[in-house]
Backbone as a chain_set.jsonl record, in Angstrom:
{"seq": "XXXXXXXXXXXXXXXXXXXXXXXXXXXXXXXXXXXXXXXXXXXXXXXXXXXXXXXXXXXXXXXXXXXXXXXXXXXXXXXXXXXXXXXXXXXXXXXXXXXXXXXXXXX", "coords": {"N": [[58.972, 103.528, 148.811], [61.624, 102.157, 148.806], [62.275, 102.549, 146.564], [62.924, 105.414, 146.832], [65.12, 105.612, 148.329], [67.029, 103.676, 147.554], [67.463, 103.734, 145.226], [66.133, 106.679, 143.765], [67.521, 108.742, 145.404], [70.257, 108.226, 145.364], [70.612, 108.52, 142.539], [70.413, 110.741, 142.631], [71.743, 111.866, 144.084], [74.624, 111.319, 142.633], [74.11, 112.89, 139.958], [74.277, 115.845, 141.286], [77.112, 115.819, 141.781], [78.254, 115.318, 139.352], [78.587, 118.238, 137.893], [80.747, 119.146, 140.138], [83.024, 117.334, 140.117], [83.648, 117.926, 137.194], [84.424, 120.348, 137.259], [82.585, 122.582, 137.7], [81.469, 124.372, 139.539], [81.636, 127.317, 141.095], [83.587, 128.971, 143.97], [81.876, 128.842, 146.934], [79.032, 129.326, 149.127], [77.125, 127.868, 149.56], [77.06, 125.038, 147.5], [78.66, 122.356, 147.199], [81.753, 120.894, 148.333], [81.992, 122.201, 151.36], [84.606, 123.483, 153.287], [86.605, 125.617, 155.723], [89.011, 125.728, 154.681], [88.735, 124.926, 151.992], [87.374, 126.951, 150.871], [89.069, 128.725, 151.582], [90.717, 128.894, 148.849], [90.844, 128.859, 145.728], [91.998, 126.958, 143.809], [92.409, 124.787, 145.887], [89.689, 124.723, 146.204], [88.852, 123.754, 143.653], [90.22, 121.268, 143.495], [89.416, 119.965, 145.642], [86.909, 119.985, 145.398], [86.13, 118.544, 143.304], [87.614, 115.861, 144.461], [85.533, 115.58, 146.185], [83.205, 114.918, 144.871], [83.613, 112.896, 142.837], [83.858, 111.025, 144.747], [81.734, 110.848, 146.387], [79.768, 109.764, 143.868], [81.285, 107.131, 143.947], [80.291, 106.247, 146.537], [77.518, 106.777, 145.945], [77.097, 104.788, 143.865], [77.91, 102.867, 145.228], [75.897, 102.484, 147.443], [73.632, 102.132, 145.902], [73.898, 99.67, 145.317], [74.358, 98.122, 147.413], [71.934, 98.279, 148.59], [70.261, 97.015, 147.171], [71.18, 94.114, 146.524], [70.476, 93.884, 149.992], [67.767, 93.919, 150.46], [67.281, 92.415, 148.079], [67.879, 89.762, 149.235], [66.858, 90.235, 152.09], [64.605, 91.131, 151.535], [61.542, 93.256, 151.049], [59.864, 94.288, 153.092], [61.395, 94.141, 155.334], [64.142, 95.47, 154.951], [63.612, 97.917, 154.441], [63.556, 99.045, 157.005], [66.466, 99.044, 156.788], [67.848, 100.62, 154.81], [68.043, 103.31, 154.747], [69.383, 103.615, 156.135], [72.442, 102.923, 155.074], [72.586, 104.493, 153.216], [73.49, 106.93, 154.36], [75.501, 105.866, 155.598], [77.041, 105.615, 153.195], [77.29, 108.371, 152.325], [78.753, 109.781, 154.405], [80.854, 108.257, 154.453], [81.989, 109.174, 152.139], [82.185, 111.946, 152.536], [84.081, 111.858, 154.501], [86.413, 110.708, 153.385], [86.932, 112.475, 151.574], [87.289, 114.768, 153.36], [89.921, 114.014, 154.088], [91.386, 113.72, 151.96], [91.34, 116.799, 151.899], [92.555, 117.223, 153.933], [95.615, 116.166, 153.231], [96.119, 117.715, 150.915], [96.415, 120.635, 151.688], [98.887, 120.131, 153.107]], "CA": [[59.994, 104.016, 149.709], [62.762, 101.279, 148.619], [63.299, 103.108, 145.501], [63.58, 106.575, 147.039], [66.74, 105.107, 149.231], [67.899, 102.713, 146.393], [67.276, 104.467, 143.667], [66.287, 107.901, 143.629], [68.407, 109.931, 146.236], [71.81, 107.868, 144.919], [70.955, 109.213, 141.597], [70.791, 112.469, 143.174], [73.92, 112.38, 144.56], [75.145, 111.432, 141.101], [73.512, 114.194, 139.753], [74.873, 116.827, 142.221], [78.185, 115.492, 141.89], [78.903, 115.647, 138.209], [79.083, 119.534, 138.332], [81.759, 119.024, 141.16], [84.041, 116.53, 139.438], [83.738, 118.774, 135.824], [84.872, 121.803, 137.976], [81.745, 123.723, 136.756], [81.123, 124.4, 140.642], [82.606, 128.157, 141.77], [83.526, 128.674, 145.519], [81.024, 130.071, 146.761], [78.482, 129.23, 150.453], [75.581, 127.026, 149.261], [76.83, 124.295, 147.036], [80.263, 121.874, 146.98], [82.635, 120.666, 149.449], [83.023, 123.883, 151.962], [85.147, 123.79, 154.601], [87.501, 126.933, 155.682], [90.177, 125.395, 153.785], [88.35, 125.096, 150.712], [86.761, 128.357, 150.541], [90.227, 129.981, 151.505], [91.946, 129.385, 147.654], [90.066, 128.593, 144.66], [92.757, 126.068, 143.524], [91.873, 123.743, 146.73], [88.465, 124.882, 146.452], [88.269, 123.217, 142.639], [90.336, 119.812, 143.534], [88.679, 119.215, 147.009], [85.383, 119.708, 144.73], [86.688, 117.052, 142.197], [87.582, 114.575, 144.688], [84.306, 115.114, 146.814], [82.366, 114.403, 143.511], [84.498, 111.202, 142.409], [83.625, 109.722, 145.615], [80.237, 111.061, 146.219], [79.431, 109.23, 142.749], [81.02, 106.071, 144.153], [79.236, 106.073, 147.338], [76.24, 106.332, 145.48], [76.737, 103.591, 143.277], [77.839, 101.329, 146.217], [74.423, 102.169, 148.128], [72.865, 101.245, 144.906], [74.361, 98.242, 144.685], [74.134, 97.726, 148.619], [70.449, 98.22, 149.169], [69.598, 96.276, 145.547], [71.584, 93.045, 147.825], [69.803, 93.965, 151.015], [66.217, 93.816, 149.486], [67.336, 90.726, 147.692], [68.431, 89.1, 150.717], [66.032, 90.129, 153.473], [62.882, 91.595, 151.557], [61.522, 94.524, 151.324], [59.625, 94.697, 154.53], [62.93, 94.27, 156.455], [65.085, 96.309, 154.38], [63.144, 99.749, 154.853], [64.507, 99.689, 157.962], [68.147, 99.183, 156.802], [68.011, 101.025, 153.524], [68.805, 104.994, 155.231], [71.171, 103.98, 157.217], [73.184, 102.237, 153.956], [72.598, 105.427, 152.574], [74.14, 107.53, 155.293], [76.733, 105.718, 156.11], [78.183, 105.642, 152.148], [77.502, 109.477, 152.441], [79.4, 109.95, 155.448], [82.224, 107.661, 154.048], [82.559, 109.834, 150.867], [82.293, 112.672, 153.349], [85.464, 111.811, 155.389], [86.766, 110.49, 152.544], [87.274, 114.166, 151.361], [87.981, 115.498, 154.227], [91.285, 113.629, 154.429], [92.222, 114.498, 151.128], [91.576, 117.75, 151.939], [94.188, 117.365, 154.884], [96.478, 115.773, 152.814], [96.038, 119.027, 149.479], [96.282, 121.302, 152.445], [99.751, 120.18, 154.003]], "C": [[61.348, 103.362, 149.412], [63.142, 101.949, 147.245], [63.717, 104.196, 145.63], [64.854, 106.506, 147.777], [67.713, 104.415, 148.364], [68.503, 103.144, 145.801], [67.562, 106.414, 143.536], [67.268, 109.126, 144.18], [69.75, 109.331, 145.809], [71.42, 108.955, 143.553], [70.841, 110.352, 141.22], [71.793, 113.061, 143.113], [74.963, 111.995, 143.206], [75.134, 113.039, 140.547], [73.95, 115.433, 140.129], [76.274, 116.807, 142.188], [78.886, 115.513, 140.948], [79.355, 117.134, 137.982], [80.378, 119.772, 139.056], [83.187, 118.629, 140.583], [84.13, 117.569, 138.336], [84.489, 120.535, 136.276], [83.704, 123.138, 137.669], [81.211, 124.642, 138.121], [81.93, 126.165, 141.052], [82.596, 128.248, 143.279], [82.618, 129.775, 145.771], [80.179, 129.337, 148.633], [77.507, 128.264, 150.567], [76.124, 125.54, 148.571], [78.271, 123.484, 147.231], [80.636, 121.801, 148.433], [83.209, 121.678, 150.228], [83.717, 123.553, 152.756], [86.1, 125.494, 154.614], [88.672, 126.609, 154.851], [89.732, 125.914, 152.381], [88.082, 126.444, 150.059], [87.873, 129.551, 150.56], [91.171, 130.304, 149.977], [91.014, 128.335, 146.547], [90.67, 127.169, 144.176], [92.213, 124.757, 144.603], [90.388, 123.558, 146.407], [87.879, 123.511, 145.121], [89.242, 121.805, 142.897], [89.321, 119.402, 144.558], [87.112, 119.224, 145.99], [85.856, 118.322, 143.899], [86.517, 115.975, 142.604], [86.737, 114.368, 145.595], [83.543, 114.759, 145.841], [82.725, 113.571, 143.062], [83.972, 110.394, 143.516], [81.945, 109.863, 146.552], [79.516, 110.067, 144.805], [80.127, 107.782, 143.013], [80.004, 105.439, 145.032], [77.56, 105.863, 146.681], [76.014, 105.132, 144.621], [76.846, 102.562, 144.542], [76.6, 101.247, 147.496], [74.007, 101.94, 147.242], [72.705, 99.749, 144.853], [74.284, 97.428, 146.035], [72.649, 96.905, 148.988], [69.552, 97.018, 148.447], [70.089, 94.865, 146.562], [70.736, 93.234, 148.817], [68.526, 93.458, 150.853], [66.243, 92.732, 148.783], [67.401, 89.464, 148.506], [67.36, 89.137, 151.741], [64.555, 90.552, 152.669], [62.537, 92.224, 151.335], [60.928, 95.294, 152.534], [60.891, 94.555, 155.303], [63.675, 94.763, 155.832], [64.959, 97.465, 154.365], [63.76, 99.857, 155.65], [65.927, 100.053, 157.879], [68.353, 100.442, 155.851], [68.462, 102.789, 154.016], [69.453, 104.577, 155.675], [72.358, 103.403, 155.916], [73.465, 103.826, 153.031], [73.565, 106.784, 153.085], [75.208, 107.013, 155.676], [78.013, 105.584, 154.717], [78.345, 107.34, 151.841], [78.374, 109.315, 152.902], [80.778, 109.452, 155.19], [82.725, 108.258, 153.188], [82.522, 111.419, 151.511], [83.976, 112.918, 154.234], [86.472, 111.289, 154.586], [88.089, 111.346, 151.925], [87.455, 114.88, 152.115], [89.128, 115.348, 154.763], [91.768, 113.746, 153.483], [91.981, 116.122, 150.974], [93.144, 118.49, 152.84], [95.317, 117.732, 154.272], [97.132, 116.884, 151.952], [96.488, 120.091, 150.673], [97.735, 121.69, 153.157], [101.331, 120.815, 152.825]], "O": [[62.313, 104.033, 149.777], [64.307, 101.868, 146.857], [64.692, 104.525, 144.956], [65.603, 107.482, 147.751], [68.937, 104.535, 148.42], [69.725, 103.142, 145.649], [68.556, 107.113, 143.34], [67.646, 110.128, 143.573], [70.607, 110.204, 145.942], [71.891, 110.092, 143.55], [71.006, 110.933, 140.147], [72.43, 113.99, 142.616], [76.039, 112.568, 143.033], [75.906, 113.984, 140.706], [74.03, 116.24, 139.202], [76.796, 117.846, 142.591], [80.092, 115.68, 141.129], [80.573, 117.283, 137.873], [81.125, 120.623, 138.572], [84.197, 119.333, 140.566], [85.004, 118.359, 138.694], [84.882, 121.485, 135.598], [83.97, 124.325, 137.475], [80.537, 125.633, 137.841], [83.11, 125.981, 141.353], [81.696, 127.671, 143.889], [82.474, 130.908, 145.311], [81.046, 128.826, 149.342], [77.1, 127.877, 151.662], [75.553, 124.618, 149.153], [79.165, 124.295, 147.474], [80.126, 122.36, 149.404], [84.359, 122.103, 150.115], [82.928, 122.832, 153.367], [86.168, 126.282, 153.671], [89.249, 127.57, 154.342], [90.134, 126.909, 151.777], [88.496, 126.872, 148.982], [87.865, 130.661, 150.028], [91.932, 131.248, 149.764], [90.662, 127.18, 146.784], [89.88, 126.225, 144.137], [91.633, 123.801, 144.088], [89.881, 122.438, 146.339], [87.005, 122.665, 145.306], [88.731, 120.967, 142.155], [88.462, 118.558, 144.304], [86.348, 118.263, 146.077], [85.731, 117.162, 144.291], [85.843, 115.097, 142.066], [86.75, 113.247, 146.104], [82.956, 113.777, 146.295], [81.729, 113.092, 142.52], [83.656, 109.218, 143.337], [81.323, 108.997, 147.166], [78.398, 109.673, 145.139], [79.599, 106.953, 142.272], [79.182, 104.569, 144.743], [76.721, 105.002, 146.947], [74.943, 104.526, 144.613], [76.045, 101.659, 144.784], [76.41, 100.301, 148.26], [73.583, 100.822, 147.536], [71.816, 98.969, 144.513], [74.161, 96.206, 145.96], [72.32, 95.784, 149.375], [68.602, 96.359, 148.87], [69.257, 94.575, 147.422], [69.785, 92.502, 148.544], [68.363, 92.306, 151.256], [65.25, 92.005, 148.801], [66.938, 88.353, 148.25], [66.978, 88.076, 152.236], [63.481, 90.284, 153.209], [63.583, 92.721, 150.919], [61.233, 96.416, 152.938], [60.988, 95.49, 156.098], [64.661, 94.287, 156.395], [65.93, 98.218, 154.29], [64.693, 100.651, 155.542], [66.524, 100.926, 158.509], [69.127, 101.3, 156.275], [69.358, 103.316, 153.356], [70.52, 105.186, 155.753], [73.465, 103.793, 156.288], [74.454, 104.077, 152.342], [74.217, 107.488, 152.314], [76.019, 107.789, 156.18], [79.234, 105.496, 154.847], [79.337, 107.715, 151.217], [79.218, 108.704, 152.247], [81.765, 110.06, 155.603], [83.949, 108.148, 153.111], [82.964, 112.211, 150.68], [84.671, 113.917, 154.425], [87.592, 111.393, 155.086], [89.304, 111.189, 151.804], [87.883, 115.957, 151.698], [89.573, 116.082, 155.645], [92.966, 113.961, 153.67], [92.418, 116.684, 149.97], [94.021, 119.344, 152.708], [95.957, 118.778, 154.369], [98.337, 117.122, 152.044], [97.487, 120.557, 150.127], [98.01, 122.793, 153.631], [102.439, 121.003, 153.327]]}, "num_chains": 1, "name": "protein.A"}
């Protein structure tokens, strides 16, 4: 379980995120950074992808690099518990992240 939080789902979000950054992503309902903004002009659609995939691909390294500390530090029985929420909260940060340079592309 400590490597599917560590390990495996960061280098998911890697994974998912190179497409994004490379612009190989079209606008479209299923995949990439949607909001109504994004989806309204192709041009936003392919930076706001860019810079949700630049920081989707940090977030994941810095839960990598979080949890790998955590687990060094407390254990691995006491770090299951922490290890989703480390994971969710560098989502969520590369989440809002991009949603303020969407503001910003937007104004």
């Amino acid at each position: 379980m400590i490597r599917f939080y560590g390990l495996y789902l960061p280098l998911l979000l890697i994974l998912l995120s190179v497409p994004m950054v490379m612009g190989r992503v079209p606008p479209n309902v299923l995949y990439g950074f949607r909001t109504l903004r994004t989806l309204s002009s192709p041009q936003l659609w392919y930076e706001a992808n860019r810079r949700a995939g630049v920081n989707l691909i940090i977030g994941a390294n810095l839960a990598m690099l979080v949890c790998s500390a955590v687990v060094w530090r407390f254990g691995a029985a006491k770090a299951i518990v922490v290890l989703p929420l480390v994971l969710l909260l560098t989502v969520l940060g590369s989440a809002v992240a991009s949603l303020l340079h969407v503001r910003k592309l937007g104004r």
